[in-house]
N, C-alpha and C positions, 0 to 999 in steps of 0.2 A: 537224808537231810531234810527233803523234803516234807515228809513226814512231821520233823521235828518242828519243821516250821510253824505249818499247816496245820497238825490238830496234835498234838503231844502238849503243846503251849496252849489249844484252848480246853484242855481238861484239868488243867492244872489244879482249877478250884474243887474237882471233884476229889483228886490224889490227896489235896491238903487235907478234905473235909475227913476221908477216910473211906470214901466210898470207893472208889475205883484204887488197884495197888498196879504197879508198873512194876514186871517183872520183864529184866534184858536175858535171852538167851542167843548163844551165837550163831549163826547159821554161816561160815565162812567157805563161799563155794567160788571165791578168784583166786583160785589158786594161782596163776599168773600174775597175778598182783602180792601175794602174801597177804591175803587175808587173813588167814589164820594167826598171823603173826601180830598183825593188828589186833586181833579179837584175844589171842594172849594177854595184849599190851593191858589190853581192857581187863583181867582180872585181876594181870600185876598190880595196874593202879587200884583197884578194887581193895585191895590188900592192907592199904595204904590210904583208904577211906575215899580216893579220888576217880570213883568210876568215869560220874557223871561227868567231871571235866576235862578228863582223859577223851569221854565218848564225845562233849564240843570240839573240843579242840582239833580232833584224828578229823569228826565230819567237816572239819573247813578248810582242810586237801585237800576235799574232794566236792566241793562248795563252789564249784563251774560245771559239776558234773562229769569231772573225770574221775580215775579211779589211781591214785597212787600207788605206786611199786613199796611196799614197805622193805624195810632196810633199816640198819643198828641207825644210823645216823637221823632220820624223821621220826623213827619210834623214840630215840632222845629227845629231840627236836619240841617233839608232841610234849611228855611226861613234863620236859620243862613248862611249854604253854600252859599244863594243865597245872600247875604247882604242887607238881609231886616232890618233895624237899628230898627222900631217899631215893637219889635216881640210880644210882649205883645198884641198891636191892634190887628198885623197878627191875632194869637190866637183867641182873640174874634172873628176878621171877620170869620174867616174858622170856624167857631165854630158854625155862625150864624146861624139860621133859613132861614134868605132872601139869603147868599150864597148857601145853602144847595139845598135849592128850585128853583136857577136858576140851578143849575147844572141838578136838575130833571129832568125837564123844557126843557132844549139842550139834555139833555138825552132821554126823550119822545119822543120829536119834530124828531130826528136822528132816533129813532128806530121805531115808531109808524105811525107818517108822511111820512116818505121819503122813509122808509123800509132799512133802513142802518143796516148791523148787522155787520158790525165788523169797527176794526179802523187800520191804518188813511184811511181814504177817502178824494177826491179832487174836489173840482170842480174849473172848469176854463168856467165862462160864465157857458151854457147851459150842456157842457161834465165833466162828472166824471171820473176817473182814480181811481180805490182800488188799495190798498195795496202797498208797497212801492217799487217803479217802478222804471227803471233805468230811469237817468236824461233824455235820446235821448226820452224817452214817453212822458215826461212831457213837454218838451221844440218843439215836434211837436204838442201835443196837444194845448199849448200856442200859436204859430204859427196861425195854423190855427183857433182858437177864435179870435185873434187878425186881421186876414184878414178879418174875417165874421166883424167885430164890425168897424173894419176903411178902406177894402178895399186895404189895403197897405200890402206889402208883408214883409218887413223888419221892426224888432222890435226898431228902430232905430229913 
């Protein structure tokens, strides 16, 4: 959440411009919370064109810094906040087997492959940035990706 506060909202004008792209992958490692189930829920709505407000909506659970227990009940709860109109589909997707198993899957691949153990992480090109960093890291690290890839010094 913090993250999203913090520097996700002051890059915004580079995402619209077309320079920087925001890709979500999942890394659900509370398993005593069901994350996984949450991170589901996220591609059900995905589904349904409603990632992004699916992802506000789940982050303001946990918007005091606790971590909620997901359950059929809050993952409806959410899908409604977020204005997923097929909540019932929602349901079944997040419910599914082949959701369930992609969330593994980016769950593995983060933890196993890359050696990721905690969230969010970034990458920009080749560099990573953990944890949720003031916007001037993330916007020099963007910088100099963007010199290496076009040689140009201005994002513009």
């Amino acid at each position: 959440m913090r993250a999203q506060a913090q520097t996700i909202s002051h890059l915004r004008p580079l995402i619209d411009a077309g320079v920087l792209r925001l890709e979500w992958k999942d890394m659900a490692f509370f398993r005593q919370f069901r994350s996984d189930y949450a991170a589901a829920g996220g591609l059900a709505a995905a589904k349904q064109g409603k990632f992004w407000p699916f992802h506000d909506a789940a982050y303001q659970l946990s918007a005091n810094g606790d971590h909620p227990t997901w359950n059929q009940d809050n993952l409806r709860q959410v899908a409604t906040q977020a204005g997923i109109e097929n909540v019932e589909q929602f349901m079944a997707d997040a419910n599914s087997p082949e959701l369930l198993g992609k969330v593994q899957a980016q769950t593995d691949h983060a933890s196993k492959e890359m050696g990721l153990q905690g969230t969010p992480t970034f990458f920009v090109n080749d560099r990573y940035i953990s944890g949720a960093q003031d916007p001037r890291v993330f916007l020099a690290t963007i910088r100099a990706a963007y010199k290496d890839a076009t040689g140009r010094t201005s994002l513009k």
